[in-house]
C-alpha positions in Angstrom: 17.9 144.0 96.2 20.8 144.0 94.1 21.5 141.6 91.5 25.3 141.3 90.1 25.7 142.0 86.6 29.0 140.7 86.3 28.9 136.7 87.4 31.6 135.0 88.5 30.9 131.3 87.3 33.7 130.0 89.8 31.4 131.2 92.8 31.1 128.2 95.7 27.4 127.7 96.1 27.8 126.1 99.9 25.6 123.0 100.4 25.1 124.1 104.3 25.6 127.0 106.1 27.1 125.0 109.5 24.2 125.7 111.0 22.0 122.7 112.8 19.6 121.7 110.8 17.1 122.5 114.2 18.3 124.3 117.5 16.8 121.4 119.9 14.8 118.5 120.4 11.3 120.2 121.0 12.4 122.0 117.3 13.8 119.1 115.1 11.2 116.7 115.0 8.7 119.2 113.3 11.0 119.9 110.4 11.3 116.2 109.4 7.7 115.9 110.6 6.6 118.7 108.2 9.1 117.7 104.9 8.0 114.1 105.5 4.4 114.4 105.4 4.5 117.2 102.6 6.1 115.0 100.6 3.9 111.9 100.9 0.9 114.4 100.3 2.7 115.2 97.1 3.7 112.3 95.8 1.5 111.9 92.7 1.8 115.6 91.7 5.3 115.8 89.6 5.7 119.7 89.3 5.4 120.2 93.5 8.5 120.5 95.2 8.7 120.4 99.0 12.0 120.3 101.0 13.1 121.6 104.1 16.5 122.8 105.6 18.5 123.3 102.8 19.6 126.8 101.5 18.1 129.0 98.9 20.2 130.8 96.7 18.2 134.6 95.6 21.1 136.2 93.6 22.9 134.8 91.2 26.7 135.3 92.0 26.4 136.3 95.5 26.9 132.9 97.6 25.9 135.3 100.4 22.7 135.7 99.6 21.0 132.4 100.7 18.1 131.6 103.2 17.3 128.1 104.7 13.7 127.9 105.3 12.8 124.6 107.7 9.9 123.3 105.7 9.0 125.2 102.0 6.7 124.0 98.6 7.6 125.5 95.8 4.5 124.9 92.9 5.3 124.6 89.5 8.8 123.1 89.9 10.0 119.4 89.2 10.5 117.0 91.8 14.6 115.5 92.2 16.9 116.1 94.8 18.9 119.1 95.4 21.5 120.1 97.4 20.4 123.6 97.5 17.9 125.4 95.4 19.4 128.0 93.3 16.2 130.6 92.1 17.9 131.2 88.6 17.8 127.5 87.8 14.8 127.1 88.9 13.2 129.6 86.5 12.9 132.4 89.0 10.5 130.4 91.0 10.7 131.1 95.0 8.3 129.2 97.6 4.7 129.1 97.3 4.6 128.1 101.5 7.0 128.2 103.9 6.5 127.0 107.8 9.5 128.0 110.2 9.8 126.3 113.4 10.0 128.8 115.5 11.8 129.8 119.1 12.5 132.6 121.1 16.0 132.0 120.0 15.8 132.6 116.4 12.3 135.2 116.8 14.7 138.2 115.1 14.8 136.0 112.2 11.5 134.6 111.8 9.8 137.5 112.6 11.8 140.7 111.1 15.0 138.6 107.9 13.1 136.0 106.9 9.5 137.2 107.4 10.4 140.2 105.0 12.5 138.6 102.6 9.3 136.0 102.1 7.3 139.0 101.7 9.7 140.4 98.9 9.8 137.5 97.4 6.1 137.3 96.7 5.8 134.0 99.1 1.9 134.0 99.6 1.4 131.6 103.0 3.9 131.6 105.7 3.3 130.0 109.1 4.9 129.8 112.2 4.7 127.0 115.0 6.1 127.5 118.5 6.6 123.7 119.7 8.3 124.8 123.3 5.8 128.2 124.2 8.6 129.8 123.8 6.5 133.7 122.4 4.0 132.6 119.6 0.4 133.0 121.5 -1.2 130.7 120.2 1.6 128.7 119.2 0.9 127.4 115.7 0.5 131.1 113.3 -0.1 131.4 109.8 0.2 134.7 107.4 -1.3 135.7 103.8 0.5 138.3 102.1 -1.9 140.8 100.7 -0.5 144.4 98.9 3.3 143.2 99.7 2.7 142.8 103.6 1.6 139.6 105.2 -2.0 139.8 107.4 -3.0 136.7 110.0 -5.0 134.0 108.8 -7.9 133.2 111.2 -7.9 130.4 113.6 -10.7 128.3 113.9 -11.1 126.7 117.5 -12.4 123.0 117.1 -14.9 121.3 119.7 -12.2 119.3 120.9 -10.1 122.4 122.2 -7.8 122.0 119.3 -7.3 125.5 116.7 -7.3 124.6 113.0 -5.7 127.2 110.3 -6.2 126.2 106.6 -3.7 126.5 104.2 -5.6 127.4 100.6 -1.6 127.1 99.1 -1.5 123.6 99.8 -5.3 122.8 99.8 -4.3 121.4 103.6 -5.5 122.4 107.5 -2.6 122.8 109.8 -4.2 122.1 113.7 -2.5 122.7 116.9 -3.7 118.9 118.4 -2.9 119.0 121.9 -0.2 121.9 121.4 1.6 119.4 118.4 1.6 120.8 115.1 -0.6 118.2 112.6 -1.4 118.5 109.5 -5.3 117.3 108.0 -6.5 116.2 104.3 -10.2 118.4 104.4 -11.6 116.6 101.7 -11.3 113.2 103.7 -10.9 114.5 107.1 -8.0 112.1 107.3 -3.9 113.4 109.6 -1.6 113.3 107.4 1.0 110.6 108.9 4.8 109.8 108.5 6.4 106.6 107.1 6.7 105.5 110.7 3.2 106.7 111.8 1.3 105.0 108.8 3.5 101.8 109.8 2.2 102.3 113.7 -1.2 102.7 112.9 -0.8 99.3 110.2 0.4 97.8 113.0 -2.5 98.7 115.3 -5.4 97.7 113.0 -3.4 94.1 112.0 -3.2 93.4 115.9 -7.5 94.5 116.8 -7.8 92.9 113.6 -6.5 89.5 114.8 -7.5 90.1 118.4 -11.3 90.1 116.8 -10.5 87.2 114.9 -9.0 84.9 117.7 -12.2 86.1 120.3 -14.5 85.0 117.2 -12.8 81.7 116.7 -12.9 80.8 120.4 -16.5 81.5 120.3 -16.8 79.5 117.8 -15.2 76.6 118.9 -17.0 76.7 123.1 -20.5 76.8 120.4 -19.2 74.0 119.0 -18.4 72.3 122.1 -22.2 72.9 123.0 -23.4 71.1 119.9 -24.5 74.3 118.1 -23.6 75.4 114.7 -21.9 78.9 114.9 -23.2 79.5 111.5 -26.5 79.6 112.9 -26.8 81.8 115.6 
């Protein structure tokens, strides 16, 4: 890959290459699913950067060069918001994981561009997830690159039916639940949730929560009626 020696510092460094930021609905949800959940994970860890969607810049004065992964972590780089990620600023540092929501559409890509320009770059997890069946048997795929050239991870099926693929990059388990992709803390067992999911699920436990307390208050109150303490029984 060539690198120009003779930099033009008046080069336009595009924000977005017109693309959509996912080709259809069975697609876009993972991307914000993935960047959103990442980045929660992440939170307290200052040098992990995780972003999704917007383009990477490999050679300095070539605006040509660029690749827009859907969801990437990059280790060892500041958090703060970007509008693209330049390598050169970035002090040569490229992806450390990189998951591609994948279709049948864009399989060229994912498979043969971008699957070899993570390998040159030295990228050591990439995983693919399928969400419409579109090729990927099974649907959700992960790779290790080993000697330049990335090999499968294994797939571990789960009791439930579900496969789990662990991800030693970002110390996380990626399962196919169900055929959605999900990703799992191992060292609490716990789904990692969204904004709106960890809202939902507040939701849910403040409702049984109250539900228990109401039934417990109405028993109390017909023990009561009976001339017995609730306290003692």
């Amino acid at each position: 890959m060539t690198i120009a020696t003779h930099l033009n510092t008046d080069i336009d460094y595009p924000d977005s290459d017109g693309k959509p930021m996912a080709e259809s609905d069975y697609q876009r949800p993972y991307v914000a699913y993935g960047t959103e959940v990442l980045t929660i994970f992440f939170a307290n860890r200052p040098n992990v950067y995780v972003s999704g969607n917007i383009l990477i810049y490999y050679e300095e004065g070539n605006s040509k060069a660029s690749v827009s992964p859907d969801v990437f972590v990059v280790l060892d780089r500041p958090k703060g918001k970007r509008t693209s990620y330049k390598v050169w600023q970035e002090n040569n540092q490229y992806p450390s994981f990189v998951l591609e929501i994948t279709s049948r559409s864009t399989v060229s890509e994912d498979q043969g561009t971008k699957r070899g320009l993570y390998a040159f770059w030295g990228v050591p997890e990439y995983f693919q997830y399928d969400p419409s069946a579109d090729y990927l048997e099974p649907t959700l795929q992960g790779y290790q690159l080993m000697d330049g050239n990335y090999f499968l991870l294994p797939a571990t099926p789960l009791p439930n039916g579900d496969l789990m693929i662990t991800s030693a990059v970002l110390g996380l388990e990626l399962h196919l639940e169900q055929g959605e992709l999900r990703f799992y803390n191992p060292a609490t067992g716990e789904k990692l949730l969204s904004h709106a999911e960890a809202e939902a699920a507040r939701q849910a436990a403040e409702t049984a929560r109250q539900a228990a307390q109401d039934k417990a208050e109405r028993l109390a109150a017909r023990l009561r009626a009976l001339g017995i303490d609730p306290d003692s029984v």
